[in-house]
Backbone bond lengths (Angstrom), bond angles and torsions (degrees), N, CA, C in turn:
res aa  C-N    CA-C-N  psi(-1)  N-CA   C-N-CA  omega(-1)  CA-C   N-CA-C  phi
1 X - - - 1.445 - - 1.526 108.90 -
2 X 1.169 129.45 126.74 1.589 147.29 177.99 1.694 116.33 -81.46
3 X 1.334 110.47 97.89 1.328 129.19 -162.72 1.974 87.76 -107.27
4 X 1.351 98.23 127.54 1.657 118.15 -173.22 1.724 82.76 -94.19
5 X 1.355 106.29 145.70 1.309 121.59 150.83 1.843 124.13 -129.05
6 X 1.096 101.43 167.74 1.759 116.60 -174.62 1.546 97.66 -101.21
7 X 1.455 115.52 93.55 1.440 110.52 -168.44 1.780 83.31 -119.59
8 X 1.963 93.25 130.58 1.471 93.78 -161.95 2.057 78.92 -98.93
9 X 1.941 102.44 152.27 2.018 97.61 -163.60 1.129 91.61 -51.69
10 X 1.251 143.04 -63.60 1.449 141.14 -149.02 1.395 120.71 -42.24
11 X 1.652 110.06 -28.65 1.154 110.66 -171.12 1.705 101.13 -116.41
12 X 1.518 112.19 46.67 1.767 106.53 -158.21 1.442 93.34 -101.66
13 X 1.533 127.53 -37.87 1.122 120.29 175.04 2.135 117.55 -58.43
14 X 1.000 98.82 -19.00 1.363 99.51 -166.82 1.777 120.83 -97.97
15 X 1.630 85.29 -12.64 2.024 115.23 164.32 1.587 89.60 -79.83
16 X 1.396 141.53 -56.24 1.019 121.33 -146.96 1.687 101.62 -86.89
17 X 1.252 139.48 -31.46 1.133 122.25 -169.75 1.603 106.32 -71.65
18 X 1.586 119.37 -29.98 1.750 104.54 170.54 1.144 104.40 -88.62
19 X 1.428 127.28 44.93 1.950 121.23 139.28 1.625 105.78 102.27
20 X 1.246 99.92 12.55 2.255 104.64 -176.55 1.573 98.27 -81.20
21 X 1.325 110.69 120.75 1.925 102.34 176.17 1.547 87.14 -101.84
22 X 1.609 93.30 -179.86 1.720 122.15 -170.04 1.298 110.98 -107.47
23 X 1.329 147.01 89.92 1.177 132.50 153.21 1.756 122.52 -55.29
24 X 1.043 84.31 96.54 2.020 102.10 154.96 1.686 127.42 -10.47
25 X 1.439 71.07 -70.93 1.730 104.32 -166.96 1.644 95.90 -73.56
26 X 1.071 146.59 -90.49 1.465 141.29 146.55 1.038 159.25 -12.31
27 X 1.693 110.66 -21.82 1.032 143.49 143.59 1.993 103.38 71.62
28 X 1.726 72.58 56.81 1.994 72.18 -169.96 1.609 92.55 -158.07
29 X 1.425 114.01 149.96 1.536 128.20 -174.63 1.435 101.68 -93.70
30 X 1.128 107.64 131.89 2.040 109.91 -171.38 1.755 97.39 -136.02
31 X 1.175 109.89 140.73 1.881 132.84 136.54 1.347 124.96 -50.61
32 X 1.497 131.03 83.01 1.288 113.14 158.42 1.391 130.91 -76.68
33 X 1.174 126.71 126.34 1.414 117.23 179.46 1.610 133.63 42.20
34 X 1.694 103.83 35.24 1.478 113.48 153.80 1.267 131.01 -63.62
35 X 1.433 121.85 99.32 1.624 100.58 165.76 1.480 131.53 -54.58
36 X 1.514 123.22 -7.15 1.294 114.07 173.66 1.260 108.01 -129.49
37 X 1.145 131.14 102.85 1.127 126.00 156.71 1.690 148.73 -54.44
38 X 1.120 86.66 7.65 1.913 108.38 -149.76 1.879 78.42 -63.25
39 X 1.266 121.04 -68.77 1.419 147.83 174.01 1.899 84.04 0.31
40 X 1.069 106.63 -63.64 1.655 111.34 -141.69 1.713 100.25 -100.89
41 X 1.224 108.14 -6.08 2.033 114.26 177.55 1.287 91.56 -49.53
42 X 1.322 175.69 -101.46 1.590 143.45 -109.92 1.852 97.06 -84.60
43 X 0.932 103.53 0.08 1.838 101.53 -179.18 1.524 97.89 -96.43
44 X 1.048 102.06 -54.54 1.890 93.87 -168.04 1.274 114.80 -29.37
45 X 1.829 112.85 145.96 1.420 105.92 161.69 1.689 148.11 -63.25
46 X 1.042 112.89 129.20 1.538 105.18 -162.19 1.325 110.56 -76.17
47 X 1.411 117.62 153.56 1.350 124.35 177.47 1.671 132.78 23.53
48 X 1.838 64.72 -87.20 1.564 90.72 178.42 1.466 120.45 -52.97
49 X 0.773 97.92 -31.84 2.148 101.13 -172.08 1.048 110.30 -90.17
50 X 1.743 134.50 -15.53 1.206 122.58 165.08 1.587 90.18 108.89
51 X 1.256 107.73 160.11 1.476 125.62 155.15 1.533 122.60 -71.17
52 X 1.418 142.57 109.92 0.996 136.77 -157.69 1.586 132.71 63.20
53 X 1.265 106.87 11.13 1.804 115.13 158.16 1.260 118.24 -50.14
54 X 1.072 120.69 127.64 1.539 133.83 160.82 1.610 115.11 -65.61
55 X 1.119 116.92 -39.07 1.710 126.17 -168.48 1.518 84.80 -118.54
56 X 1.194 77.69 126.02 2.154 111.30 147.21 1.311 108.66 -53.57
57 X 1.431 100.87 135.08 1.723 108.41 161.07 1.598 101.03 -67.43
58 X 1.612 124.01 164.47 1.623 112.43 -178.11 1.475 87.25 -92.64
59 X 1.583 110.78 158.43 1.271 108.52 176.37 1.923 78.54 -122.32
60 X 1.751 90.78 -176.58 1.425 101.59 -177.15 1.813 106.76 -94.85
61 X 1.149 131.39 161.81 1.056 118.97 -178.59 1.352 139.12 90.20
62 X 1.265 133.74 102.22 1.455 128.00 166.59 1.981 109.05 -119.09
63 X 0.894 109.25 -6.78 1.268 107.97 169.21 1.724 112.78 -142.51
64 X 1.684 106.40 132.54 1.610 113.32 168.03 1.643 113.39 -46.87
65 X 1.033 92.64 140.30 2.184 94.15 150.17 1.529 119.93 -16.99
66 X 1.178 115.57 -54.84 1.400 115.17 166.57 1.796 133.46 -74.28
67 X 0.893 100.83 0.46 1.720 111.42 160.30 1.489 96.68 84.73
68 X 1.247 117.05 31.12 1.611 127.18 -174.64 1.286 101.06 -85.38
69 X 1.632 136.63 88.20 1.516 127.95 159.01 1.941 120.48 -37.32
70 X 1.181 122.48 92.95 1.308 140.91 176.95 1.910 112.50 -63.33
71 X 1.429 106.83 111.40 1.425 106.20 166.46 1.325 111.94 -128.61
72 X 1.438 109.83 -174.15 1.405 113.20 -161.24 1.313 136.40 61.31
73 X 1.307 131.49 -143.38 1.553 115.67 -174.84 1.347 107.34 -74.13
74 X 1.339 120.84 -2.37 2.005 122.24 -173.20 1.463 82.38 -87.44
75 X 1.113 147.46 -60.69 1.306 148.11 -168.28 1.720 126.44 -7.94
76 X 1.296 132.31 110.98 1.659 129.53 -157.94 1.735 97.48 -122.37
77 X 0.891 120.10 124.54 1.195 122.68 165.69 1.508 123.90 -59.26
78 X 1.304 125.00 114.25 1.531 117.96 -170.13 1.500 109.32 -90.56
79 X 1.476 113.71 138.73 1.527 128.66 -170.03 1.847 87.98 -67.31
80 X 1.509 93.75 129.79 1.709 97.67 168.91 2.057 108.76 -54.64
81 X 0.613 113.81 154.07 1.813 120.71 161.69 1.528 116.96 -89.66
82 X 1.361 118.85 -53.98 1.001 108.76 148.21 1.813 117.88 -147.47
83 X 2.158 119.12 -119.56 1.431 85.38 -163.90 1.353 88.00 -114.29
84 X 1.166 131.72 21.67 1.980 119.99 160.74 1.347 118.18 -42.16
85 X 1.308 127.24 136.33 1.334 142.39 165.40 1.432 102.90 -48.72
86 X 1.556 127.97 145.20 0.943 122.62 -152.19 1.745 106.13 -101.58
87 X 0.781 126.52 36.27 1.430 150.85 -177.32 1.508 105.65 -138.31
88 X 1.277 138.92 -15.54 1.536 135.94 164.53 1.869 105.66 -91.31
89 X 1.464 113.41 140.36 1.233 108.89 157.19 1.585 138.02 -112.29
90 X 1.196 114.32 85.65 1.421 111.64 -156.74 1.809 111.30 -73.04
91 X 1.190 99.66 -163.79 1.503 84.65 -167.53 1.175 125.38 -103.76
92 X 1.759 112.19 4.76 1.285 122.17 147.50 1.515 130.69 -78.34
93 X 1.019 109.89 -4.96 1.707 122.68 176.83 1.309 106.83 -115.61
94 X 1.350 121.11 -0.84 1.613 98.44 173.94 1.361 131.15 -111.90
95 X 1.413 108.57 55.35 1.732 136.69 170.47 1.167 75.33 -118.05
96 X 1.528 157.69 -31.19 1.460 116.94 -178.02 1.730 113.35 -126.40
97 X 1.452 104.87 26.03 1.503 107.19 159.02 1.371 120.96 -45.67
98 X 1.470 127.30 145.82 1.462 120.08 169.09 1.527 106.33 -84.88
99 X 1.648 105.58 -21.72 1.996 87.64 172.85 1.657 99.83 -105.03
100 X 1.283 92.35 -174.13 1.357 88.20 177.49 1.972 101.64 -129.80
């Protein structure tokens, strides 16, 4: 059975040596046919996303109070503002650009 995980990059080398492969096509790190999963419990998907979700629920947040850009497993997905490519700053999103 093919168990999807939330493998944040930072920690991708360290999913793959206990046995997590990469789907390509999906663009998501999965378990085939582990009997133990214990290995991969801070990866599993949480709640919200279901067991075997491909997409993240959005969470709020990509940076603390202190303007600290967060990666790795601290890492929060920030709710878009609106539909600019995320490399353009229009002028409704730019009170929350990280450059200025």
């Amino acid at each position: 059975m093919r168990t999807d995980l939330k493998v944040p990059f930072a920690e991708k080398d360290e999913a793959k040596k206990l046995g997590a492969r990469w789907d390509a096509a999906r663009k998501i790190w999965y378990v085939d046919g582990a009997k133990d999963l214990a290995a991969f419990a801070r990866w599993s998907p949480t709640p919200h996303t279901g067991a075997g979700s491909a997409t993240p629920a959005p969470q709020s947040g990509r940076q603390q109070a202190t303007g600290k850009v967060i990666v790795g497993s601290k890492y929060v997905e920030r709710t878009p503002v609106c539909d600019c490519p995320p490399w353009e700053v229009c002028d409704r999103c730019r009170s929350m650009a990280l450059s200025g």
